[in-house]
C-alpha angles and dihedrals in degrees: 000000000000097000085050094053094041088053087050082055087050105041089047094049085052096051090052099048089055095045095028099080086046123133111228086248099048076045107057093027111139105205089193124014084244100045107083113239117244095263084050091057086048094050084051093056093054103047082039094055084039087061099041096057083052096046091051084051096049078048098057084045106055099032101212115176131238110257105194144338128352096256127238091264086170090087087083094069083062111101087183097075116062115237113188107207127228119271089239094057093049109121116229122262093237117108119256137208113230089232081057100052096035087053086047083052097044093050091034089062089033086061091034091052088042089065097041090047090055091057099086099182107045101187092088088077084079096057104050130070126196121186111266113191101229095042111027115229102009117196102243090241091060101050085059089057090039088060097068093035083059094046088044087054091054104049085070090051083055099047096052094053093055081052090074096039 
C-alpha cells in the first residue's frame, strides 16, 4: 500500500506542474464543444477522488466480501479505449481559476488520505469490494490504486490539450 500511496503523491505532483503556469483562458478553453476543458478534466479528478474516499467508506460499512480476482484496472491507462464517465463524476460547465481547482484537489486528496489514514490495518482492503462503474465489484485496495491509474490518464488528456493551446 505504500508504493500505492507514494505513486498517488507522484502522479498528483505531476498533474499540478502541467495545469499550474496556466493562463485562465488556456485553462478553461473547450477544442470541440464535446471534449471537457482542462479545468473541466481537473474538476473530474476532484469530484472523482471525492467519490472514491466515500465509496471506500460505504465499502468498510457494508462489509461486502470480494467475490473473485483482483481485476485488470490497467485498462484504464489505455486512450485508446473510450471510457464515458458516470453522470455523477461530470465536471460542471462553469469556468474555473487554476488557484481554485489546485485548493478542491488539495482538499479533495487531503479527504481522500484521511480515510485512508483511519483504516489501521490496511489489509481488509483486500478483502472488500464496492461496485465501481467501469469494473463491477473492485477489490478497496484497488480502487486506491485505481485513483492514481485514472489521474494518470488523465495527465496525458491534459497534455494533449495544452498541446493545442
Amino acid at each position: 500500500m505504500e508504493k500505492v500511496i507514494d505513486q498517488l503523491g507522484k502522479t498528483r505532483e505531476q498533474l499540478l506542474h502541467e495545469v499550474s503556469s496556466l493562463s485562465f483562458d488556456d485553462f478553461n478553453r473547450r477544442f470541440e464543444a464535446e471534449k471537457w476543458s482542462i479545468a473541466q478534466v481537473c474538476h473530474h479528478l476532484f469530484i472523482t477522488e471525492t467519490l472514491f474516499g466515500k465509496s471506500i467508506l460505504y465499502g468498510l460499512e457494508k462489509k461486502k466480501p470480494v467475490d473473485g480476482e483482483h481485476i485488470p484496472i490497467q485498462l484504464v491507462s489505455d486512450r485508446t479505449k473510450k471510457i464515458q464517465a458516470p453522470e455523477i463524476s461530470e465536471p460542471s460547465s462553469e469556468p474555473f481559476q487554476v488557484p481554485q481547482i489546485i485548493q478542491l484537489l488539495s482538499d479533495s486528496r487531503n479527504t481522500f488520505m484521511n480515510v485512508l489514514s483511519q483504516i489501521d490495518d490496511k489489509s481488509v482492503l483486500k478483502t472488500i469490494a464496492v461496485k465501481n462503474p467501469a469494473f463491477g465489484n473492485l477489490p478497496l485496495d484497488q480502487w486506491v490504486e485505481l485513483l492514481y491509474l485514472h489521474e494518470q490518464r488523465h495527465i496525458e488528456q491534459v497534455k494533449e490539450l495544452k498541446a493545442l493551446c
